[in-house]
N, C-alpha and C positions, 0 to 999 in steps of 0.2 A: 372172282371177276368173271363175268361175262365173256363170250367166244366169239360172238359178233351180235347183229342187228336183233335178229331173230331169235337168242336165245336170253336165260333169264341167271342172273348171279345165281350158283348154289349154297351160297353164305346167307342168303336175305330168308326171312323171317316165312313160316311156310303161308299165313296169311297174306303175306307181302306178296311173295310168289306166283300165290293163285292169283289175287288183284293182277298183278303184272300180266299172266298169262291169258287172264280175258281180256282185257285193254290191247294183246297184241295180236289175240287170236293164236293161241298156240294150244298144245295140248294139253288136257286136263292129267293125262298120265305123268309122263316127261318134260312137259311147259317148255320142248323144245321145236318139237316139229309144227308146220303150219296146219292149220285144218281147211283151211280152205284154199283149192284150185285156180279159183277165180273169185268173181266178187260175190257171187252166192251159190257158188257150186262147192261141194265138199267133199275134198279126198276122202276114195273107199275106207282108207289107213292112213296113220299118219304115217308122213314119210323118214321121222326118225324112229319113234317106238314099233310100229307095228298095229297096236290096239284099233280095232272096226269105229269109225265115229258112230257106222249109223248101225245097231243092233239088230231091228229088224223093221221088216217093209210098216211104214209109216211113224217111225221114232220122233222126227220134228215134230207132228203134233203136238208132243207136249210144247214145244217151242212157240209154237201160238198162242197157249195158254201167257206165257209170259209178255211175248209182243202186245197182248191184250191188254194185260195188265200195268205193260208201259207206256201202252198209248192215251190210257183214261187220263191219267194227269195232267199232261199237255196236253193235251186236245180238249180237257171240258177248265183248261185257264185260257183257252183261246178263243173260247167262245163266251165264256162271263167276260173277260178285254171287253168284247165286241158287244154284247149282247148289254149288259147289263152297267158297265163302266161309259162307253159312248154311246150306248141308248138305242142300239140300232134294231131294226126288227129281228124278234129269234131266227126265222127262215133264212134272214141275210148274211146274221154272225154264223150261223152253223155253217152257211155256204163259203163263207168267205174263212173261217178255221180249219174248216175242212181244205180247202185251196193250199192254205199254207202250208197246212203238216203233211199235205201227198210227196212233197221231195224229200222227207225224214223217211218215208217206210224203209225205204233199200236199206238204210240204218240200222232200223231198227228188226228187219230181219235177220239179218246178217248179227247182230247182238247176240237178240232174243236165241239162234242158235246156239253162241258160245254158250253163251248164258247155262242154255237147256243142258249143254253137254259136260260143263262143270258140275252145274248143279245134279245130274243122275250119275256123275262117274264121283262124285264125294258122297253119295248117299249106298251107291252101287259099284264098286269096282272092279267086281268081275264080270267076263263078260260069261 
């Protein structure tokens, strides 16, 4: 059973766990402590295990690579919507897809971190 809001059952499947743990933004070590400070600031450590989130000076970059990667999808069905489904000029549908997805980025950075920090601490676990 679960300890409170922030933490993850240690019964549930380690698949399960990890999903849980990105969805709530915890650690990729302990899936107990939060990683982020604020809304896109990120504790030096977490505040239950210990472990450095950020390895060394410029580590999010990789983070970009995925924010990249999650922005293509959405963003080129929001512009065939507009462009090619209602017929509108490309310059218009780009402007106007673009309009729409700029209040998703804080989103999707803030993801694309967890993401990144999962995904290099199950590839890489030490530091």
């Amino acid at each position: 059973m679960a300890d409170g809001p922030g933490t993850i059952d240690a019964e549930a499947s380690p698949a399960a766990t990890r999903w849980q743990a990105i969805r709530k933004s915890l650690c990729p070590h302990c899936f107990r402590g939060h990683i982020f400070r604020s809304w896109i600031a990120v504790h030096e450590r977490c505040p239950a295990c210990g472990i450095r989130f950020q390895r060394e000076p410029g580590y999010f970059v990789g983070a970009m690579y995925i924010s990249y990667g999650l922005s293509l999808p959405p963003g080129f069905l929001l512009l065939a919507f507009f462009w090619l489904l209602l017929d509108w000029p490309f310059e218009r549908a780009g402007a106007v897809a673009f309009l729409l997805y700029l209040p998703l980025v804080p989103f999707l950075v803030r993801y694309s971190r967890v993401l990144w920090l999962h995904l290099d601490r199950s590839v890489d676990p030490y530091d």
